[in-house]
C-alpha positions in Angstrom: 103.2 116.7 136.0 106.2 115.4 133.6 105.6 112.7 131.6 107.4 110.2 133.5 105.2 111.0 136.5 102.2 110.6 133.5 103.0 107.3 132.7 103.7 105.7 136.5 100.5 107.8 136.9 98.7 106.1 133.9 99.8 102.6 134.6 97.7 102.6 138.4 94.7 103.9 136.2 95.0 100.7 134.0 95.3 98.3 136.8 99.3 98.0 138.2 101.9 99.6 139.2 104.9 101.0 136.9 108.0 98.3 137.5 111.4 98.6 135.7 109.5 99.8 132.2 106.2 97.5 132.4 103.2 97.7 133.6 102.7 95.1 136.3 99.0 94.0 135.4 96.6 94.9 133.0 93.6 92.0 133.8 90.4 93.3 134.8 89.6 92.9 138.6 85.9 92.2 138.7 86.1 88.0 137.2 83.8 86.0 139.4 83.9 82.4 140.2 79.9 82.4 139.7 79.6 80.6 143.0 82.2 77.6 142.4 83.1 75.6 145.2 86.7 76.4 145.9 88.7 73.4 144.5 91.4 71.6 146.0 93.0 71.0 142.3 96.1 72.3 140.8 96.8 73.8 137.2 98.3 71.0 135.3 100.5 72.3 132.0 100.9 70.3 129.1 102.4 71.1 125.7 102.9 69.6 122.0 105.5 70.9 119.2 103.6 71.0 116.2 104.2 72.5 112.7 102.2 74.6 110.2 101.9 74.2 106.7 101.5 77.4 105.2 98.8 77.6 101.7 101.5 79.2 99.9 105.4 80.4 100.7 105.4 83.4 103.2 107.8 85.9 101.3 108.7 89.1 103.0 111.2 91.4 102.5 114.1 89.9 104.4 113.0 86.0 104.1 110.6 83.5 102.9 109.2 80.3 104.7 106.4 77.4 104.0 105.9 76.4 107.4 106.2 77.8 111.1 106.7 76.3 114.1 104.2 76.5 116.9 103.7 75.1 120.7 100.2 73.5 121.0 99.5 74.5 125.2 96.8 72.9 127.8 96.4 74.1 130.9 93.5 71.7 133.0 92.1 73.0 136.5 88.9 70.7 137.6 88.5 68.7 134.8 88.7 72.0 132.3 91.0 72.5 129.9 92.1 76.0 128.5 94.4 76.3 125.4 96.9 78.4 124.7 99.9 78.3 121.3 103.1 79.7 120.7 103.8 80.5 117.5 107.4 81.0 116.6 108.6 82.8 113.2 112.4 82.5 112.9 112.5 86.5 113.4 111.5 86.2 117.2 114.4 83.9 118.1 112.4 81.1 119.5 112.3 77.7 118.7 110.6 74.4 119.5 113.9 73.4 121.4 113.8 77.1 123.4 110.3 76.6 123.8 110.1 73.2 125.6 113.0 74.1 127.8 111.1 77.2 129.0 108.0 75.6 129.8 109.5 72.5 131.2 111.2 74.8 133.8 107.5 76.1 134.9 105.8 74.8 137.7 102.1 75.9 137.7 101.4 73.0 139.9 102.4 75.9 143.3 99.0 77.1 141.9 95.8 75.7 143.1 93.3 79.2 142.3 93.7 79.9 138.1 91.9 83.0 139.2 95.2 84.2 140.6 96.2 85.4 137.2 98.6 88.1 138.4 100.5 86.2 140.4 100.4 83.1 137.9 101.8 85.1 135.2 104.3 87.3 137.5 105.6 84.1 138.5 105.8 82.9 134.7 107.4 86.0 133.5 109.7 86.5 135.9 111.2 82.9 135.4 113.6 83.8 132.4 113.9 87.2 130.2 112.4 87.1 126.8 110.7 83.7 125.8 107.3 85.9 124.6 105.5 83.5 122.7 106.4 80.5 124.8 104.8 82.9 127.5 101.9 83.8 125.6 101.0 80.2 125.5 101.0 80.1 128.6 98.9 83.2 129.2 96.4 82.7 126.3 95.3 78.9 127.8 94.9 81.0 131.6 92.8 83.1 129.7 90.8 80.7 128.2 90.6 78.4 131.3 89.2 81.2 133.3 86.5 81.8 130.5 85.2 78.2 130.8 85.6 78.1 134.4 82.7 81.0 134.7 81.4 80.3 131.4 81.5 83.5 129.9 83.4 84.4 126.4 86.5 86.4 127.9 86.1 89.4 125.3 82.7 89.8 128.1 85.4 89.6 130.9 86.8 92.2 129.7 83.5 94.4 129.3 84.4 94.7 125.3 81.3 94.8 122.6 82.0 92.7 119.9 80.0 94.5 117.3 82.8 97.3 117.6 85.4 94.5 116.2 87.0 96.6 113.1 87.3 95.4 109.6 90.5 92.8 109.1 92.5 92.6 106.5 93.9 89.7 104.5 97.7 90.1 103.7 99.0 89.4 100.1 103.1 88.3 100.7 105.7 89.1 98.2 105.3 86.9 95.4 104.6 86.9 91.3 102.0 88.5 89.1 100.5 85.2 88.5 100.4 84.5 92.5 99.4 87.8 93.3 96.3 87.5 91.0 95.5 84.1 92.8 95.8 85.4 96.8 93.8 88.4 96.0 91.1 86.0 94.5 91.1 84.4 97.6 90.5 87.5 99.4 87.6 88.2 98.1 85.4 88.0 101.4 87.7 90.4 102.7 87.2 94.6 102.4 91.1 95.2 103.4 94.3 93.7 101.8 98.0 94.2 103.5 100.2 94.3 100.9 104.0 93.0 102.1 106.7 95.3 100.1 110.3 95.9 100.6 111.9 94.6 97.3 112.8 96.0 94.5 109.1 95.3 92.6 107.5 97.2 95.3 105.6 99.3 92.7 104.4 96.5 90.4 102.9 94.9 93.5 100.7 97.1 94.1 100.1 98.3 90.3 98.9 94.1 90.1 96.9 94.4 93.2 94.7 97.8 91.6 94.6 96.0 88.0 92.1 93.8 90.4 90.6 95.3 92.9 90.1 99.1 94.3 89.6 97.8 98.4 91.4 100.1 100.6 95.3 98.3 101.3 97.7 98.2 104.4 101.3 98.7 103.5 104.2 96.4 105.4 107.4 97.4 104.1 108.7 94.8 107.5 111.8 97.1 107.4 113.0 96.7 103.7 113.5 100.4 102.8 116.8 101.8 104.0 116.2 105.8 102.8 113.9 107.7 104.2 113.5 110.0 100.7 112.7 107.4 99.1 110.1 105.9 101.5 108.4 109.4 101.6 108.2 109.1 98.3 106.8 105.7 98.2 104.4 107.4 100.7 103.2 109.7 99.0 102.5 107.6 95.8 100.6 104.8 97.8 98.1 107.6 99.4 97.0 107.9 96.1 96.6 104.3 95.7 94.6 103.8 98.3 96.5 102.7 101.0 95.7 103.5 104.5 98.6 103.3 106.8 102.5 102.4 106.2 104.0 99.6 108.4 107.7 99.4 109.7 109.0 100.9 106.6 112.6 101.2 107.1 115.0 98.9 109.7 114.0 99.8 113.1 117.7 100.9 114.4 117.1 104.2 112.0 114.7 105.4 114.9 115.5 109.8 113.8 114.7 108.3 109.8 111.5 107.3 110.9 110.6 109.8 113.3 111.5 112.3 110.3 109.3 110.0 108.0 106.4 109.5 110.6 106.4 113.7 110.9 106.6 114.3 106.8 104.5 111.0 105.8 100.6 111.8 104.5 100.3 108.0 106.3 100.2 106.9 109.9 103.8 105.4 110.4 103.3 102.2 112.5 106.0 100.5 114.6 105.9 96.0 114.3 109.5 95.3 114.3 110.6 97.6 116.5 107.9 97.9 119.4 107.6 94.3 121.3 106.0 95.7 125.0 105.6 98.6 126.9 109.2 99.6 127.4 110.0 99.6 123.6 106.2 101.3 123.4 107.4 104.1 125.8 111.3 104.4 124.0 109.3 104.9 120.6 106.4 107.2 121.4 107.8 109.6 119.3 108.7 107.7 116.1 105.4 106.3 115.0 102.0 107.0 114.8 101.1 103.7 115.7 101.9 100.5 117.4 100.9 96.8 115.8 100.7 94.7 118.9 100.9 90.9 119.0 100.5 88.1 121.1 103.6 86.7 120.3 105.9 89.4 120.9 104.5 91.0 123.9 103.6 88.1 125.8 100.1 87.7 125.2 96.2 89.0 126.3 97.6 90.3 129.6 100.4 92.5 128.1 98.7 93.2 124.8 96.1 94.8 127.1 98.6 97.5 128.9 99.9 98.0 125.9 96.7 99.3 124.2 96.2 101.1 127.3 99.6 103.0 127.1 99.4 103.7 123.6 96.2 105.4 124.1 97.7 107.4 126.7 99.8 108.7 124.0 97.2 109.0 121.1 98.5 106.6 119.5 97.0 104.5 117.0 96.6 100.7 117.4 96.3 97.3 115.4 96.3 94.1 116.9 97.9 91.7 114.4 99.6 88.3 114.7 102.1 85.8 113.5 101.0 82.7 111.2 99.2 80.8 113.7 96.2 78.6 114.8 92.9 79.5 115.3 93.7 79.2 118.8 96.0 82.4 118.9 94.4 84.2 116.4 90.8 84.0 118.1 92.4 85.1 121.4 93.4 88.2 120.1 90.4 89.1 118.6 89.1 89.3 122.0 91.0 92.6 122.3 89.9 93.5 118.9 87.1 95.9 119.8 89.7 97.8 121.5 91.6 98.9 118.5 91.7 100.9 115.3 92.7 98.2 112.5 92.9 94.4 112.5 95.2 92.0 110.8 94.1 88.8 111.9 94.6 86.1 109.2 97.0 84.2 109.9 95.4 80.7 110.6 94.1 81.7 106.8 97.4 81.2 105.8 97.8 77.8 107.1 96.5 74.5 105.5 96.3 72.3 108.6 94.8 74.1 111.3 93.9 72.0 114.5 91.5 74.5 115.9 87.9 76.1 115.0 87.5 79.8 116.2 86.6 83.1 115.2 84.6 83.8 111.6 85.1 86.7 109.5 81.8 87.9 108.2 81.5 90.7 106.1 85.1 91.0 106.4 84.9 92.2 109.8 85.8 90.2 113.0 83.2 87.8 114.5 84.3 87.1 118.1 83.3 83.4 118.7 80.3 83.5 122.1 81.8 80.4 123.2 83.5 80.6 126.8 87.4 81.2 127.1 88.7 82.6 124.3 85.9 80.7 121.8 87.6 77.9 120.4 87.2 74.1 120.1 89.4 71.4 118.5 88.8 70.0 115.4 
């Protein structure tokens, strides 16, 4: 068997069929509607631009930012109401403008059965190319509908253990001495940091961080290094400060520099930038180590779910991570969380005005809320 016939092989094995590069469905099969009458209801889609106010400036390599735009989505069935968010950092092209005009085209009222949620989101999906976070909101409140609707947490749906949730980090941006000192005080509940680099004080960064602490670190360069010497350098230095794994080191157009670096690094090299869904997954297999999946660039629980699944079928290893976002998105994705090998879910820590209450981080690990849906209740 080549390894094309693997992977159309692979994707049955995880629930679909293999469709121009994607896996057609990744939800399990076996939700139950607990004896609900059937209803004669539609799915009724609403949505709110909102804004967050980030704690401090979000500096990475290539930008900086104090707030982020988001889509605030319901989705009501029967008198219950799922959520869902799109977060939109200016890197993935969308906008509240983009956003609205995608989700004004939908028409989820054709549905009258929320448990449909292949065809729902095949429908959705197949509306206009691209538009992954406006999409995600859109999958995340299905997700959380379906969860109330047979009042289970959907983490459960998907026959997950929570106590397998991994550690999370906390990530540290680029930023002064005097700031860094301050965010890695507030990380104290945490047993991880991810350290953003890419600039030219790369080393001080993380010199500051040891002065205070000796936690393990995660490394996101976000593309800022353009040799791959001198990232296997940098490499090799941070391995012997600690540091765990290296993140999207270099731009990710120099695919044969990082397939050189992932081969020569003494870290896992893992793909962000350059790996939104399966198809970029399957194109990059060879480059990196690892994948860092998120809601917002793949499209959300659905396709982070195939993508876990196809990653695995090529040993690689996987984070789940995410954009600066509400609770909302961020406790959806811990629902995948005992699935994978590191976390990075902060980012409605980041945030000062957060609309939602979600999952906890106890012990610096992951606790998945036991509420129904996806866990999470407005403020």
């Amino acid at each position: 068997m080549n390894k094309r016939e693997f992977i159309k092989y692979s994707s049955y094995l995880i629930g679909g069929t293999f469709l121009e590069g994607q896996v057609a469905a990744a939800t399990p099969v076996f939700i139950e509607k607990r004896g609900r009458k059937k209803s004669k209801s539609k799915l009724e889609l609403r949505f709110t631009p909102f804004t967050l106010q980030l704690k401090h400036a979000f500096t990475l390599s290539t930008s900086s930012r104090t707030t982020t735009p988001v889509m605030l989505t319901e989705i009501e069935y029967d008198g219950i109401t799922g959520y869902g968010e799109a977060s939109m950092p200016p890197y993935l092209g969308e906008s509240h403008e983009s956003v609205t005009k995608f989700l004004s085209l939908l028409n989820l009222s054709q549905f009258t059965d929320p448990f449909l949620l292949v065809d729902i989101l095949q429908y959705v999906d197949g509306l206009m190319p691209g538009n992954y976070a406006a999409k995600a909101s859109v999958d995340i409140a299905l997700h959380d509908l379906i969860g109330k609707l047979v009042g289970e947490p959907f983490y459960r749906l998907f026959g997950l253990n929570p106590a397998m949730a991994p550690l999370t980090s906390f990530t540290i941006g680029l930023d002064t001495p005097e700031i860094i000192r301050q965010k890695v005080a507030e990380a104290e509940p945490y047993k991880v940091l991810k350290v953003k680099l890419g600039r030219d004080n790369d080393r001080e960064m993380v010199e500051v961080i040891r002065s205070l602490t000796g936690k393990p670190l995660c490394v996101d360069a976000n593309q800022g290094w353009k040799d791959r010497s001198y990232a296997l350098d940098m490499a090799g230095w941070l391995k012997e400060k600690g540091v765990i794994f290296l993140e999207q080191p270099m731009p990710k157009e120099m695919r044969d520099d990082i397939a050189w670096l992932t081969q020569q690094s003494p870290l896992p090299v893992v793909g962000d930038e350059a790996i939104q869904n399966v198809a970029d997954l399957i194109d990059n297999r060879d480059v990196y180590s690892g994948i860092n999946i998120k809601l917002m660039k793949c499209g959300g629980l659905n396709a982070a779910m195939k993508m876990i699944n196809v990653a695995r079928a090529f040993g690689m290893k996987v984070m789940i991570g995410c954009m600066t976002e509400t609770s909302c998105a961020v406790t959806a994705a811990a629902q995948l969380s005992p699935l994978v090998d590191w976390c990075d879910l902060d980012g409605n820590l980041l945030i000062s005005n957060d609309p939602f209450e979600g999952l906890k981080i106890i012990d610096g690990k992951v606790s998945i809320p036991e509420k129904p849906g996806i866990g999470v209740t407005k403020k």
